[in-house]
C-alpha positions as CSV (number, residue, x, y, z in Angstrom):
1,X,49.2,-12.4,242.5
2,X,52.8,-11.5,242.5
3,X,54.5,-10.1,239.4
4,X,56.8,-13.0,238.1
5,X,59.6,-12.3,235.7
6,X,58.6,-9.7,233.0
7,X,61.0,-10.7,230.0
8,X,60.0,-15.0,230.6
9,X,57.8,-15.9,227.5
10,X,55.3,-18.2,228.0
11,X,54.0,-20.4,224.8
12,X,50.6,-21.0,224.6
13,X,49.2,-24.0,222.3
14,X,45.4,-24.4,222.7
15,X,43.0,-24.7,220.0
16,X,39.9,-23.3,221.7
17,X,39.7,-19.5,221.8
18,X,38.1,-18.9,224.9
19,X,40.7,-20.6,226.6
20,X,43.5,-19.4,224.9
21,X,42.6,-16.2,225.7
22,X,42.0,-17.0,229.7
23,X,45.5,-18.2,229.7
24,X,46.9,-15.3,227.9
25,X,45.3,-13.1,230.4
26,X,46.4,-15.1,233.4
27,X,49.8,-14.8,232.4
28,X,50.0,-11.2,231.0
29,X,48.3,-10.5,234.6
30,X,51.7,-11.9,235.9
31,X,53.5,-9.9,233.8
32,X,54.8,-12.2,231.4
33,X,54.7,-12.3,227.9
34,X,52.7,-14.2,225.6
35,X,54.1,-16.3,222.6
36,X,51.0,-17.6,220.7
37,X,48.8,-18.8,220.9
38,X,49.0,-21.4,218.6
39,X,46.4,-23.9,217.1
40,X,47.8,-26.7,215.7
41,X,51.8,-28.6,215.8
42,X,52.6,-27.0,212.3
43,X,52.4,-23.6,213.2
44,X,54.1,-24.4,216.5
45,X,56.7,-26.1,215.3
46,X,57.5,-23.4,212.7
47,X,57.5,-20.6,215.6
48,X,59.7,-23.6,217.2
49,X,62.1,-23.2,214.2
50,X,62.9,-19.3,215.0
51,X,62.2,-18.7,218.3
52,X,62.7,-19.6,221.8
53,X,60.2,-19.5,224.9
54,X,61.1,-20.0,228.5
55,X,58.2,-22.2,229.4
56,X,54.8,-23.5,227.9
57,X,51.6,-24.6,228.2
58,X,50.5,-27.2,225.5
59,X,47.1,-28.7,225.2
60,X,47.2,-32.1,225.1
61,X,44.5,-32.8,222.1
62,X,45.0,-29.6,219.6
63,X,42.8,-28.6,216.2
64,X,45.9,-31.5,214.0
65,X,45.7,-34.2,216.7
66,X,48.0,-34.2,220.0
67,X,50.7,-32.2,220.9
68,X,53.2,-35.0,221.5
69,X,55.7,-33.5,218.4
70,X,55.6,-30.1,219.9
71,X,56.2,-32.2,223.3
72,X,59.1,-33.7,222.0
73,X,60.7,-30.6,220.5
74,X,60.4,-29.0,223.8
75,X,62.3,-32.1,225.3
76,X,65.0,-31.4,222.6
77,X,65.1,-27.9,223.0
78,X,65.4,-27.8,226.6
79,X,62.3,-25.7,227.3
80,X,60.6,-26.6,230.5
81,X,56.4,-27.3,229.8
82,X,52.8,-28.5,231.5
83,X,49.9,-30.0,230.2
84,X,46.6,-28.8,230.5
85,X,44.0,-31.3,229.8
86,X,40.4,-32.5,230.1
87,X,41.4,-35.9,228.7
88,X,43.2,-38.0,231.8
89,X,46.9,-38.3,231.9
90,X,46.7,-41.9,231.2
91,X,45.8,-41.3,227.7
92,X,49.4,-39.6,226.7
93,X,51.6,-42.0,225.6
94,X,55.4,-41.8,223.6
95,X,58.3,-41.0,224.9
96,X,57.7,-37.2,225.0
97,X,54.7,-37.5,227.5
98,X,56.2,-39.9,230.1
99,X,57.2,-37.6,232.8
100,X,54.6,-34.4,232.2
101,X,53.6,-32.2,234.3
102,X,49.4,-32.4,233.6
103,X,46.5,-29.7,235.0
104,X,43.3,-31.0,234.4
105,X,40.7,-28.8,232.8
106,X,38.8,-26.8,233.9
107,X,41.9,-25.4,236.5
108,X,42.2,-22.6,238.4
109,X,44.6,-19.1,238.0
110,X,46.2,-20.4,241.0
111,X,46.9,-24.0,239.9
112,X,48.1,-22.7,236.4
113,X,50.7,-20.1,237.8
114,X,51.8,-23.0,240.1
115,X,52.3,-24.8,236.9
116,X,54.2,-21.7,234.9
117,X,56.2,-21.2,238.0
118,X,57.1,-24.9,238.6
119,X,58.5,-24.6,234.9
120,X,60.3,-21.1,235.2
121,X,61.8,-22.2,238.5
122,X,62.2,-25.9,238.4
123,X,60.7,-26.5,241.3
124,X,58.5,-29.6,241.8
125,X,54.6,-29.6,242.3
126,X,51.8,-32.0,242.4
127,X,48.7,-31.7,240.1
């Protein structure tokens, strides 16, 4: 895999471990850095109030319901994101979850650094 930019930091909100910690190592395997991750819209949304990632990753259902607020910060804040979920895309609803980029669980290393990469580079891809 190549080495994408080393100072991008990538937020991570998923509330299951196991997968938090695959996507932390896929993306500290691509040399970027890891923000997170976070369990729940609170704490997000206070790391939200102080700091600022390039891209994220959210999980669409999270341990205090779905990540549509974090969503819609994002939106405000400018920072690019995808979806990762088991749930289908049809389920997101709001204003904040229109026009997402979504990658079904379980994915693939390659169709998650498509993702990071569509979001760090702005360039478009289908999942």
């Amino acid at each position: 895999m190549t080495k994408l930019d080393e100072t991008a930091s990538i937020l991570i909100v998923e509330d299951e471990i196991f997968v938090s910690d695959l996507i932390a190592d896929i993306l500290m395997d691509s040399g970027l850095k890891v923000a997170g991750p976070f369990r729940s819209n609170h704490e997000c949304l206070n790391f939200l109030e102080q700091e600022r990632p390039d891209a994220a990753i959210l999980d669409f259902n999270i341990a205090d319901g779905d990540s549509g607020p974090i969503a819609q910060r994002l939106i405000e804040l400018h920072i690019p994101f995808i979806v990762t979920s088991a749930f289908p895309r049809e389920i997101a609803s709001g204003p904040a979850t229109k026009s997402l980029r979504w990658i079904a669980k379980p994915f693939s290393e390659a169709a998650l650094t498509e993702g990071v990469c569509a979001c760090l580079f702005s360039i478009s891809f289908k999942t």
